[in-house]
C-alpha positions in Angstrom: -42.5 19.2 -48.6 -42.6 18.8 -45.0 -42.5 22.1 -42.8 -42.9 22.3 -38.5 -44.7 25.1 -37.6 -44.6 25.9 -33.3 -48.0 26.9 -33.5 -50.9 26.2 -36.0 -51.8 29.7 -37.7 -55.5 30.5 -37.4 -56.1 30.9 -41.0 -59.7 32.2 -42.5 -60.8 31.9 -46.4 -63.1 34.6 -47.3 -64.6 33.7 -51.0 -67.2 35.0 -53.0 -68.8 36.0 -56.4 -67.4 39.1 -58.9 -67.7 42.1 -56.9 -69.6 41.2 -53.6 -67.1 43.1 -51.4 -64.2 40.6 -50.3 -61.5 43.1 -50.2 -64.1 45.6 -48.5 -64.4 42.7 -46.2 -60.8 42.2 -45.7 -59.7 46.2 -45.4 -61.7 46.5 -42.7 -60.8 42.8 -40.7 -56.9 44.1 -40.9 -58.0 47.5 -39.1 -59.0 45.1 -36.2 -54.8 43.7 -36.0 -53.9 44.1 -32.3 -50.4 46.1 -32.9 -48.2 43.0 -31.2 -49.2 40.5 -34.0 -48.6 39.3 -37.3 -51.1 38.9 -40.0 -50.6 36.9 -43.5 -52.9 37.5 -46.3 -52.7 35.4 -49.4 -54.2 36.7 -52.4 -55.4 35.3 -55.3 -56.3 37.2 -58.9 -57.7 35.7 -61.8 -55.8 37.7 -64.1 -52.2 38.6 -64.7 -52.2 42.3 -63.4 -52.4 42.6 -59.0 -55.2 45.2 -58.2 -56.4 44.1 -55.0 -53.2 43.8 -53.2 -52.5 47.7 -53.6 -55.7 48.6 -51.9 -54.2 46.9 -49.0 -51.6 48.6 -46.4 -48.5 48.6 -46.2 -47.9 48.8 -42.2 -45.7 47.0 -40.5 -47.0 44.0 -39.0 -49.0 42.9 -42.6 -46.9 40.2 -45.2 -49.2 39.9 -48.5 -48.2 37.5 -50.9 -50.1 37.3 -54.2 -50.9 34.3 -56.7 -51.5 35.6 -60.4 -53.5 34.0 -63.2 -55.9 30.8 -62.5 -57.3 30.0 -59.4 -55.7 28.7 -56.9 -58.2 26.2 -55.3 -58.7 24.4 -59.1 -55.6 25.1 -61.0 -52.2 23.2 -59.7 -51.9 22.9 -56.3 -47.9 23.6 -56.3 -48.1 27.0 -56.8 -50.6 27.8 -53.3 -48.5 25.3 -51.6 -45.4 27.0 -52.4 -46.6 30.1 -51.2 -48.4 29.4 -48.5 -45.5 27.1 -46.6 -43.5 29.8 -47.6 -45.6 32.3 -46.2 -46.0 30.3 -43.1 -42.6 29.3 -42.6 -40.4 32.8 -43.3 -43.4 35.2 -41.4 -44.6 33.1 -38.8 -47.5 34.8 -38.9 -49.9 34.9 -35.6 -53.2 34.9 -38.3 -53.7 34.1 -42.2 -56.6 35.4 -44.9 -56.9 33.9 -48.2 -59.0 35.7 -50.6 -59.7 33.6 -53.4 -60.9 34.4 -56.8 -64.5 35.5 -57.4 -64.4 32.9 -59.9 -62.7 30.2 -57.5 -64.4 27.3 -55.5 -63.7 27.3 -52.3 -64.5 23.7 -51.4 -61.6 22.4 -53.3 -59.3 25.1 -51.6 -60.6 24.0 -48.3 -60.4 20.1 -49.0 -56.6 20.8 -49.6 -55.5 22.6 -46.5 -57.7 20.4 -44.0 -55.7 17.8 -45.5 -53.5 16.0 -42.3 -49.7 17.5 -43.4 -51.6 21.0 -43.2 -53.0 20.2 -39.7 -49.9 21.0 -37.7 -49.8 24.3 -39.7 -53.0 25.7 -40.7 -55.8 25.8 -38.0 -58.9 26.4 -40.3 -61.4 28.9 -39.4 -65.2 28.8 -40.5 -65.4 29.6 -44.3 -66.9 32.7 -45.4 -68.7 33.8 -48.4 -69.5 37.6 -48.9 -72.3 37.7 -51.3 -74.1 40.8 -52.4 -77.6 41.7 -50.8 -78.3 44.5 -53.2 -78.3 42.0 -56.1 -79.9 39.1 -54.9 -83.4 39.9 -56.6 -81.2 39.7 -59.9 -82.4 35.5 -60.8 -79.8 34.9 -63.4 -77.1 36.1 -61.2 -77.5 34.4 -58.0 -78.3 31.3 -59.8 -75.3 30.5 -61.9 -73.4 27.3 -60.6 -70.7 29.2 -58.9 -72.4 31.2 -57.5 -74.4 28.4 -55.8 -71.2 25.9 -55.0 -69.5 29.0 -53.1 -72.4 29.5 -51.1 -72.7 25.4 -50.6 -69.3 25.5 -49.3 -70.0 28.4 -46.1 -70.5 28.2 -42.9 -70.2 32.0 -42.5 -71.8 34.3 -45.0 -71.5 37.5 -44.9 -73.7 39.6 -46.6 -72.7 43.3 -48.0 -74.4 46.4 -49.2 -77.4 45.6 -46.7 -78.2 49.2 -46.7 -79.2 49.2 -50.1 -81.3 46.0 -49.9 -84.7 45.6 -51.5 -87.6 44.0 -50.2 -87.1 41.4 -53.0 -83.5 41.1 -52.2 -84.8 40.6 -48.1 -87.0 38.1 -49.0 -84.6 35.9 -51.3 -82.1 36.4 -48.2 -84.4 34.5 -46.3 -84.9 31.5 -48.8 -81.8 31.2 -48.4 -80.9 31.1 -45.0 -83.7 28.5 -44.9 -82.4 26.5 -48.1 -79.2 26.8 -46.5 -79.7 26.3 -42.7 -77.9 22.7 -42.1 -74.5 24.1 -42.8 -74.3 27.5 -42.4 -73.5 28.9 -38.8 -74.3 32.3 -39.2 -75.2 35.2 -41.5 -73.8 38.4 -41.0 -75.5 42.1 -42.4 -72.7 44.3 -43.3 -72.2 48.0 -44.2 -69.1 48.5 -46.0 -67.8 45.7 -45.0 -68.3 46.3 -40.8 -68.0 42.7 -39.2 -66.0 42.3 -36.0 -63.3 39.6 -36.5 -64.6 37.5 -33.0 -67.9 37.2 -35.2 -65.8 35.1 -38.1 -63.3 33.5 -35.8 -65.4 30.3 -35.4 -63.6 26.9 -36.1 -64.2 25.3 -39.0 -66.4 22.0 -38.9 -66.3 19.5 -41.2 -68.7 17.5 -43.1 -68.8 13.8 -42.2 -70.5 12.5 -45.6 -70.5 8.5 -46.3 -71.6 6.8 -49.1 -72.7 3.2 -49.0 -75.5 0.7 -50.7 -78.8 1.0 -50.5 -79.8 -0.4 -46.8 -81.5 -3.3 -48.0 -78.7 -4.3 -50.1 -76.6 -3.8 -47.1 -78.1 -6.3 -45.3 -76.6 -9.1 -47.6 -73.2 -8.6 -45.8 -71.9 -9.9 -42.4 -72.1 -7.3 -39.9 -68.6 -6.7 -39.6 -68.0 -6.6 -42.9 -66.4 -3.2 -44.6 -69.2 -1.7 -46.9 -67.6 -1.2 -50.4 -67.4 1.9 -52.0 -70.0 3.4 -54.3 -69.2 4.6 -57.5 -72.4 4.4 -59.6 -76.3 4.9 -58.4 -78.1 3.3 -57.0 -76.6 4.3 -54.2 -77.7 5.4 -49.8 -75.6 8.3 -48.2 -75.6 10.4 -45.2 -74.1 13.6 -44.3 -73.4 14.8 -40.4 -73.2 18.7 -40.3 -73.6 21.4 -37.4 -75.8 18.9 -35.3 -77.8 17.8 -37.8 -78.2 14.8 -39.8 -79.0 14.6 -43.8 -79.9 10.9 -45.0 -80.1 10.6 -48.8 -80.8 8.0 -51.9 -80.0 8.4 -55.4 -81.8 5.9 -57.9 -81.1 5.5 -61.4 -83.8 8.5 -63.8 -85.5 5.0 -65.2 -86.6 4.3 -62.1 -90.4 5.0 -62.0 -93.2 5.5 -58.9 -96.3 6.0 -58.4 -96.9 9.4 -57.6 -100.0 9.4 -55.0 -98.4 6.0 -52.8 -94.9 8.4 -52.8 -97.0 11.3 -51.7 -98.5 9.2 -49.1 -95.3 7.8 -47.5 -93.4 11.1 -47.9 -96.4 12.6 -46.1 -96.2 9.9 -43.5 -92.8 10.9 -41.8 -92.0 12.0 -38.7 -89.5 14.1 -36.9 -88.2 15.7 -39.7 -87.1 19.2 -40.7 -87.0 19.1 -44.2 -87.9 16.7 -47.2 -86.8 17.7 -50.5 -87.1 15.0 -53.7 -86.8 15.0 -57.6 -88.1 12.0 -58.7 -89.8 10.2 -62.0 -93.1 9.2 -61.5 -96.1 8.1 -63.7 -97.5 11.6 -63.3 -94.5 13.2 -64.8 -91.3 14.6 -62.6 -92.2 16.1 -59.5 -90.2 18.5 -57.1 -91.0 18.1 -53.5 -89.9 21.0 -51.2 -91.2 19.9 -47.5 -91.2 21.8 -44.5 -92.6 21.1 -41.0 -95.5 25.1 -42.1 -95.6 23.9 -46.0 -95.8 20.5 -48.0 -95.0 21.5 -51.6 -95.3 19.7 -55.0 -95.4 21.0 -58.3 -94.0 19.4 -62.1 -90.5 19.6 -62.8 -88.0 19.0 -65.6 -86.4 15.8 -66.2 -83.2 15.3 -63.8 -80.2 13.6 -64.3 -81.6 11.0 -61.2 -84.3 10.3 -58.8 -82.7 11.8 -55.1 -84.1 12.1 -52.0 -83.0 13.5 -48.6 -84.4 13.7 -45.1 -83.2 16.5 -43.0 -83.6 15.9 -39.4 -82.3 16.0 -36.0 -84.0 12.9 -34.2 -82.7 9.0 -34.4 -84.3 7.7 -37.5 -85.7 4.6 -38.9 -83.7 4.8 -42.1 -84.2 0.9 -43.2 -88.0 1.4 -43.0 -88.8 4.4 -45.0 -86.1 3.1 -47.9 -88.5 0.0 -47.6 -91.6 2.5 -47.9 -90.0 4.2 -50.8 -89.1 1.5 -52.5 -92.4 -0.3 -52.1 -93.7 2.9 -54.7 -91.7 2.1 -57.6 -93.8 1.1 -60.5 -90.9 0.0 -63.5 -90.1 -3.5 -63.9 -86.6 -4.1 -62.3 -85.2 -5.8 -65.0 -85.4 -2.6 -67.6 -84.6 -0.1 -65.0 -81.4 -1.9 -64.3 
C-alpha cells in the first residue's frame, strides 16, 4: 500500500508498563495543541473493551483512532498499518501519538515505522517510556522482561509519581540512569504527568548495530571482501548509539578462562566507560560490572554464553584486546567447538 504524504507527520510513541501513567502522560501533552493544528493519537488496548480513549477529548482539532485486542507492535502488522495510513492520509494530521499497550514492545513497533516506505510519512520522534518512580523499590516488578525490553528500547523516559518517591525508589532511579546511559537522552521527573512537549520533541536516533566474526577470524578475508553474516556464536559486534560506541563478543558457555589472567587484562584497559562481562571461568561464573569509581566481581549463575562489551567513547584497539581475551581461555578448542 503505497500512500504520498506532503509533509512527514512528527509522530511520538509513548510506551510503558501496566499502570505507569501513559494516558496521564498523554492528557496533559494534548492540553499543549496550539489551536491551528491537528493532532492524531493512535491507541492501542490489550483487551476488547476501549477505556483509555474516553478519558481523552473530544475537541475539535483531536482524531483518535483505536486498535482493540493484541498488541500492535507483535501481533499482525496489517491492522496498525491500516490504521495508521488511514489515519495519516484522511486527517493529515500536523502531529501523531501512539500509545501502545502496557504489555507491548515498543522496539518492534518502532522497527516497523522507521522502515523506508514510512519515511516519507512518519517523521519519528525520540521514544518514550513512562515508568513508575513510586514502585521502582518493588524487585520483582521492575525486573520482569518487559519491563526491561521497554525501557531498552527509550531514549526518553519519563518518570511519574515522583512526588511520592522513596529513597529506595531514588536510588534504583539512579542505577538506572547509569545502567542505561548509552541510549537514553534524557530522563524526565513528572507530577501528574507535567512534561512540556519541546522536552519530548527530540528526533529519534537510531542504533547502528553490526554483527560480524570474531576480528581474528576476520582477518582470513581480502580486505574488500563483504563480511558474512552471523547467525551462531562465536560471534564480534558493535553498536553506535548517542555518540558512543559499544564493542561486544559472544563466545560459545563451553568456552572456559582463567579467571585471575581475565581479571588482569579486563583490568588493563584504557579509555573506557564501562566493562560489563558474564563469562565461565575455572573459578566458576563470574559477573563483571566495571566503572571508571568501581571494579566489581562477584559469582554468578550459569548463562546461556560468555559476552563481553566495552563501552567507550575513544578510538579503540579492538583486535588487540580480542587477542588479550582470547589469550585467557583455558578449554581445549577442539571440545569447546
Amino acid at each position: 500500500m503505497k500512500i504520498i504524504a506532503s509533509v512527514a507527520v512528527k509522530t511520538h510513541i509513548i510506551s510503558g508498563f501496566l499502570g505507569a501513567g501513559k494516558t496521564t502522560l498523554l492528557q496533559h501533552l494534548l492540553k499543549q495543541k496550539p489551536e491551528h493544528e491537528t493532532w492524531a493519537i493512535l491507541m492501542n488496548e490489550f483487551g476488547q473493551i476501549g477505556i483509555d480513549q474516553q478519558l481523552l477529548p473530544r475537541d475539535q482539532g483531536y482524531e483518535i483512532k483505536e486498535l482493540l485486542g493484541g498488541c500492535l507492535c507483535c501481533a499482525s502488522q496489517l491492522p496498525m498499518q491500516i490504521a495508521l495510513s488511514r489515519l495519516i492520509q484522511e486527517q493529515k494530521p500536523d502531529r501523531l501519538f501512539i500509545e501502545s499497550t502496557g504489555l507491548g514492545h515498543p522496539a518492534q513497533l518502532l522497527e516497523q515505522l522507521t522502515e523506508p516506505h514510512w519515511r516519507s510519512q512518519v517523521d519519528m520522534r525520540a521514544l518514550v517510556t513512562v515508568i513508575d518512580g513510586s514502585r521502582l523499590h518493588d524487585k520483582a516488578w521492575i525486573s520482569q522482561d518487559l519491563y526491561q525490553d521497554q525501557l531498552k528500547a527509550a531514549q526518553i523516559v519519563v518518570v511519574s509519581h515522583a512526588q511520592a518517591m522513596s529513597e529506595v525508589d531514588q536510588r534504583v532511579l539512579n542505577d538506572l540512569k547509569d545502567e542505561h546511559f548509552t541510549h537514553i537522552q534524557n530522563w524526565l521527573m513528572a507530577e501528574q504527568g507535567n512534561i512540556q512537549l519541546e522536552q519530548m520533541d527530540v528526533a529519534h536516533q537510531g542504533m547502528q548495530r553490526k554483527i560480524v566474526p570474531l576480528i581474528q577470524v576476520q582477518k582470513q578475508f581480502s580486505e574488500n571482501a563483504l563480511l558474512p553474516e552471523i547467525k551462531q556464536l562465536p560471534y564480534h559486534y558493535v553498536e553506535f548509539s548517542n555518540g558512543y560506541t559499544v564493542a561486544g563478543w559472544k563466545f560459545s558457555k563451553r568456552w572456559q578462562f582463567n579467571f585471575y589472567d581475565l581479571l588482569d587484562v579486563l583490568c588493563e584497559q584504557q579509555d573506557w566507560l564501562r566493562i560489563k562481562a558474564i563469562l565461565n571461568t575455572d573459578q566458576g561464573w563470574m559477573t563483571f560490572n566495571f566503572n571508571p569509581e568501581q571494579l566489581n566481581y562477584k559469582s554468578g549463575i550459569e548463562n546461556i554464553d560468555n559476552r563481553v562489551e566495552v563501552i567507550t567513547q575513544q578510538e579503540r584497539d579492538w583486535e588487540s584486546f580480542e587477542a588479550a581475551l582470547l589469550s585467557c581461555r583455558i578449554d581445549s578448542v577442539e571440545k569447546a567447538q
